[in-house]
N, C-alpha and C positions, 0 to 999 in steps of 0.2 A: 282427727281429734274432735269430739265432742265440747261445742264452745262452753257447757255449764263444768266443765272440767280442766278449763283454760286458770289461771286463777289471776291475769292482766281482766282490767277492763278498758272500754272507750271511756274517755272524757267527752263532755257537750260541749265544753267552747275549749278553742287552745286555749293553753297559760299568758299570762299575761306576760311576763318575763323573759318569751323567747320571742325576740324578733323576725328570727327567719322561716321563711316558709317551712321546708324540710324539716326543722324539730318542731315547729308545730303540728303538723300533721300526724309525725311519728310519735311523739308523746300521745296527740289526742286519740289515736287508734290502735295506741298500746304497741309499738313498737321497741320504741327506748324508753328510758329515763333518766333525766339530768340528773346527776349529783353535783356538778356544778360547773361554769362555765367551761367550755370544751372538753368535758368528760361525762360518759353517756355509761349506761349499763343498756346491754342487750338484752331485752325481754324475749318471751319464746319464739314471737310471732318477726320479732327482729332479728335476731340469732339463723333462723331458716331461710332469711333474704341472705343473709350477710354468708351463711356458710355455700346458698347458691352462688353467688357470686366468683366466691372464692373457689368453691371448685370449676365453677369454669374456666377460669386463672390458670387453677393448677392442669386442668387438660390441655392447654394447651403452651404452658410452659413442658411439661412431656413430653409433647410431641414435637419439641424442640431437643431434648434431650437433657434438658433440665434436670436434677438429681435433687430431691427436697431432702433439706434440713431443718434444725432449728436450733438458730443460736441463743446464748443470753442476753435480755434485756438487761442485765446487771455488768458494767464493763469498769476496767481500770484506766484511772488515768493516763499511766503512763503509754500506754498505746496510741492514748489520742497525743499526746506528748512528742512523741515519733512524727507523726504528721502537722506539728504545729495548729493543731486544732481544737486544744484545749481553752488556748485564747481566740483563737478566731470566731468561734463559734461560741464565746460565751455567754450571749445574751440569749440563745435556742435552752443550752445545755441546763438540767436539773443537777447541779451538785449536790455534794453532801458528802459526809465522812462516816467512815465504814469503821469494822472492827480494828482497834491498833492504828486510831485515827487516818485510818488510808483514805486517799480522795478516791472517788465513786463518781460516776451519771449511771444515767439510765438511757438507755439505747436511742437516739434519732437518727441514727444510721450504723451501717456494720460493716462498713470496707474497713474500720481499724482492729475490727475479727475477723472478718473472714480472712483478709489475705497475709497472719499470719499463722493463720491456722493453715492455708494452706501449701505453706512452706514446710508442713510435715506430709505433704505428698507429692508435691511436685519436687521431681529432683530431674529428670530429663527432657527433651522433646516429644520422648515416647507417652510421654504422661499427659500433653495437651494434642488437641484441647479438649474442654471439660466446662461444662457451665454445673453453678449450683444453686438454688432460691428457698425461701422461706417464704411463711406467713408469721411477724410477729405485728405484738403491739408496741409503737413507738411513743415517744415522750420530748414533745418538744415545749418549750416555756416562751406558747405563742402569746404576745400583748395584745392582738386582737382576735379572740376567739369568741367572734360571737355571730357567727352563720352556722351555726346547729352543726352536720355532721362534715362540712364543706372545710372548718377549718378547727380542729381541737387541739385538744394539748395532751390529751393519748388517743390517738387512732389505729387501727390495723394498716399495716401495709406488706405488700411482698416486693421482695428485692429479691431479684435475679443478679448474679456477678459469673461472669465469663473471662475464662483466662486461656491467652492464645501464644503464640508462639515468635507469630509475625505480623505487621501488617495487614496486609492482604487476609490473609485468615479471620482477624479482629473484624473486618470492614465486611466478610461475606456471614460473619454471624450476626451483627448489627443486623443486618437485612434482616434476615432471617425472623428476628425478634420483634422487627415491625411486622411482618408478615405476621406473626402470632400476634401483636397488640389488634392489628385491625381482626383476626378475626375475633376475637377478644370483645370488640366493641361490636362488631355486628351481632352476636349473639348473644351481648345483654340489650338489643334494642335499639344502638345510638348509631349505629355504623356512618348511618345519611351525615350524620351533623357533626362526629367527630373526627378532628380532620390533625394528619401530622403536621406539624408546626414548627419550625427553625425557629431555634435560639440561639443564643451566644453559648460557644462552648470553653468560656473559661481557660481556664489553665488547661484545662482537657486536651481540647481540640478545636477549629474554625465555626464549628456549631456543635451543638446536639439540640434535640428533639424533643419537644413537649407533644401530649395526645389533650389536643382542647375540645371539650364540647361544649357547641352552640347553645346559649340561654342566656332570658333577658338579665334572669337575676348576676349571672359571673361576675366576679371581682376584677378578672382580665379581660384586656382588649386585644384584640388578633385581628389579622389584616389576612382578607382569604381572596384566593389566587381563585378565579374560576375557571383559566382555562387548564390548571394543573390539577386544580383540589387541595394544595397543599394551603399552610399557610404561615405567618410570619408575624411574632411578637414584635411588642410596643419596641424593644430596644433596637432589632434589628434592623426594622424601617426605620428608625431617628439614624441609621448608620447609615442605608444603603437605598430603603424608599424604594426597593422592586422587590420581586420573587427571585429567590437565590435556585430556584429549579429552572424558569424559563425567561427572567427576567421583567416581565410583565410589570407596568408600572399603574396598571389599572386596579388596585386591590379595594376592597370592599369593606368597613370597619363592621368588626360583631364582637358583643358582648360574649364571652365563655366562660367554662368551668376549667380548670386546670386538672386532669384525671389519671396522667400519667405523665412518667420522662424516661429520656434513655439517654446514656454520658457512654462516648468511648473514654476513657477513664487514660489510658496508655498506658506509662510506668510509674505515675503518679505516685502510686499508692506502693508498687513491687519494689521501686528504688529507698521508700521510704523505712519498710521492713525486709530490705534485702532476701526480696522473692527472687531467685533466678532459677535457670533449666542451664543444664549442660545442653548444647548443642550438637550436631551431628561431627562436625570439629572439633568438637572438646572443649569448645570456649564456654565460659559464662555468661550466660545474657539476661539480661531481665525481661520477668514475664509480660507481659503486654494482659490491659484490662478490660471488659466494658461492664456498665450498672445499667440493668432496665427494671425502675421503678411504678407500680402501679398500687393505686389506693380503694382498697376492697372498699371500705366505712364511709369513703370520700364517696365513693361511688354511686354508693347505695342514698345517700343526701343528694346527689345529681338527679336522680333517678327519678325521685318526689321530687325536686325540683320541675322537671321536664314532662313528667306524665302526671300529673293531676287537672280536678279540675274544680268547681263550688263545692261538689260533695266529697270531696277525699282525696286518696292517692289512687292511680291505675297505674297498679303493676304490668311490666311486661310477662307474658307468659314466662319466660325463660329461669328468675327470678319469683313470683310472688310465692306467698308464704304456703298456700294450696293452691291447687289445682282447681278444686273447686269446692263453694260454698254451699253446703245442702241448707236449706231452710225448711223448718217446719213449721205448718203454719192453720196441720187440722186432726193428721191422726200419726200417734206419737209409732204406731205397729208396723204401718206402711214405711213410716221415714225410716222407723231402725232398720227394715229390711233393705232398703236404698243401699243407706249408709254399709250397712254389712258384704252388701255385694260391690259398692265402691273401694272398699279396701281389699275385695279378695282381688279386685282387679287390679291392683295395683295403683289406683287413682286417688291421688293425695286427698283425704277431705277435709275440709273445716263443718262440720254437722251444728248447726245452729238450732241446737234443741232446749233453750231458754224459754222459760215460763216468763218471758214478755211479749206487747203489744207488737202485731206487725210490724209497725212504722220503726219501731227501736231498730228489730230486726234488718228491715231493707235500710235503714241510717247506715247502723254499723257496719252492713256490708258492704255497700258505696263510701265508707270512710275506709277501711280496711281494706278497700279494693281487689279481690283478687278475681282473677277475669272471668271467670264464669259463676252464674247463679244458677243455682237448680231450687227450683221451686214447686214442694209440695201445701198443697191447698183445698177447700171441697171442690171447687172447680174443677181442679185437675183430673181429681179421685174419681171427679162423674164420668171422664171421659177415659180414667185410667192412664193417666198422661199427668206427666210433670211439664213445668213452666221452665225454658232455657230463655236466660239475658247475657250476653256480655255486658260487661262492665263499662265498657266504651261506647255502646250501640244504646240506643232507645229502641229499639224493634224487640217483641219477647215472641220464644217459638214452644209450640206445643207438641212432645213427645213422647213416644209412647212408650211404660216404665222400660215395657222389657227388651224395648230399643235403645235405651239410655247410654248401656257402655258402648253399645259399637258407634251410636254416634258420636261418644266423646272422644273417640278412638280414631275416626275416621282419618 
């Protein structure tokens, strides 16, 4: 994309108005924009983190066997009504009344859809198990939304829901789902410092699982186990003050972000909307559940959290909005032929072909951070060689143009 074709700009100083690191940055380098406490529009340069992200969610929800959907954010009450969670949860829930005064919210969760949606498929054994997940945007009515993308009042999230038959079944797809969250976090960049974490697991079951990462900014405190890696929220320790993996009673206080959870769920929800399976006996049983929840939009706020530094955000590779930033910075002929042979090869560009001064140029690119700089200039031109910087590094290297893709390749 050619940046005079963009139609976001940077801002010079954050807004005054937003406290937290992550939407300041993201506003000031055109990422999002606030429309108002805990609700954001996704700008172009924000949309291509957020849909990275998200597809790597979704590969690896796949390769679980995950089946995507998409339900309505628009639900009736009486479903939450079944589950006694119209009152429970009324101080999250957005009410309001619909056509023919019917009561309405808007979606903070969807175990009072999906499962009884899917009492139009499950009638036997033969039919589990089966997971299915979405990406929507939810709506919760948070009193304190005000750490930029960390905590809003509509975010994106995807929720996985898994229905099993038995036990044992439930308990070996759980695994399985951690197994895709870590790889999940290692390959948006956090894997070192996000670590699974025992919670109380409710009415559910004896725990379930948060995915916390390390930062000074998090709102949570977690107690980490070094010699398991695991670790253990504030509630758990006021219960128990060891590692529920190996008992350890030497745990270490860190500030985190809260980035994901996973609930075995059991018949919670299937008893509540008389979900069952015929069995191989004939009998009736209810279906047995689990939710693994993760926050694409939460994420991507963690992210600027965790990889920045005085001059902006640095994206992980995996995630940022290009690949790489072309600069122009002397003859307009050479750079379009760059940029032309950067898209035949495939290599995402941001072409920074703006009729301003340098310095604008290298600001905005170390605010908008994205990892690599390619840099044409008369210097280069002399030697027939562009200027290469990551984003991270201070050292810059000099290559030759018509080396350019295999090195980026490399």
């Amino acid at each position: 994309m050619k940046q005079t074709k963009l139609f976001t700009k940077t801002i010079k100083e954050a807004p005054k108005d937003e406290t937290s690191l992550n939407a300041q940055l993201l506003m000031q380098a055109g990422f999002v924009d606030k429309l108002m406490a805990g609700v954001y529009t996704f700008l172009p340069l924000g949309f291509r983190v957020l849909e990275k992200i998200e597809n790597i969610i979704r590969e690896e929800m796949n390769a679980i066997d995950g089946q995507e959907i998409l339900m309505p954010a628009l639900q009736p009450k009486e479903n939450w009504d079944k589950t006694d969670r119209w009152k429970s949860m009324d101080e999250i829930l957005y009410k309001f009344k619909g056509a023919n005064q019917r009561d309405l919210t808007l979606g903070s969760t969807h175990e009072e859809i999906i499962t009884p949606l899917m009492s139009k498929f499950i009638n036997s054994y033969k039919d589990l198990p089966f997971s299915a997940y979405q990406f929507q945007t939810k709506f919760r009515n948070e009193e304190r939304a005000k750490s930029g993308l960390l905590r809003g009042r509509e975010f994106r999230m995807k929720d996985l829901y898994s229905f099993h038959a038995d036990q044992d079944d439930l308990d070996q797809y759980y695994e399985k789902a951690q197994g895709a969250y870590t790889k999940v976090f290692q390959r948006l960049g956090v894997g070192d410092i996000t670590h699974l974490t025992y919670a109380t697991g409710g009415a559910f079951s004896k725990y379930s699982h948060e995915y916390q990462t390390l930062a000074e900014v998090g709102e949570d405190t977690i107690y980490l186990c070094e010699k398991c890696s695991v670790a253990v929220n504030k509630e758990i320790i006021d219960e128990q003050k060891a590692c529920p993996e190996c008992g350890n009673t030497d745990l270490k206080e860190k500030k985190s972000i809260e980035v994901g959870n996973i609930f075995k769920l059991g018949e919670k929800f299937s008893k509540a909307f008389g979900l069952k399976y015929k069995d191989q006996d004939g009998s009736d049983k209810n279906v047995l559940m689990g939710c693994y929840g993760i926050g694409p939009s939460r994420i991507m706020g963690a992210l600027v959290e965790i990889f920045h530094d005085e001059k902006g955000i640095i994206w992980p590779e995996a995630v940022a909005p290009f690949r790489v930033h072309l600069i122009n910075l002397a003859d307009n002929k050479t750079a379009d032929k760059i940029y032309q042979e950067l898209l035949e090869a495939k290599i995402e560009t941001l072409y920074d072909d703006r009729d301003v001064s340098a310095g604008i140029k290298f600001a905005d690119a170390d605010l908008i951070g994205i990892l690599m700089r390619v840099v044409i200039s008369k210097k280069t031109l002399e030697k027939d060689s562009v200027e290469i910087k990551k984003r991270s590094d201070d050292e810059v290297e000099m290559v030759k143009m018509s080396e350019l893709i295999c090195w980026l390749n490399r």
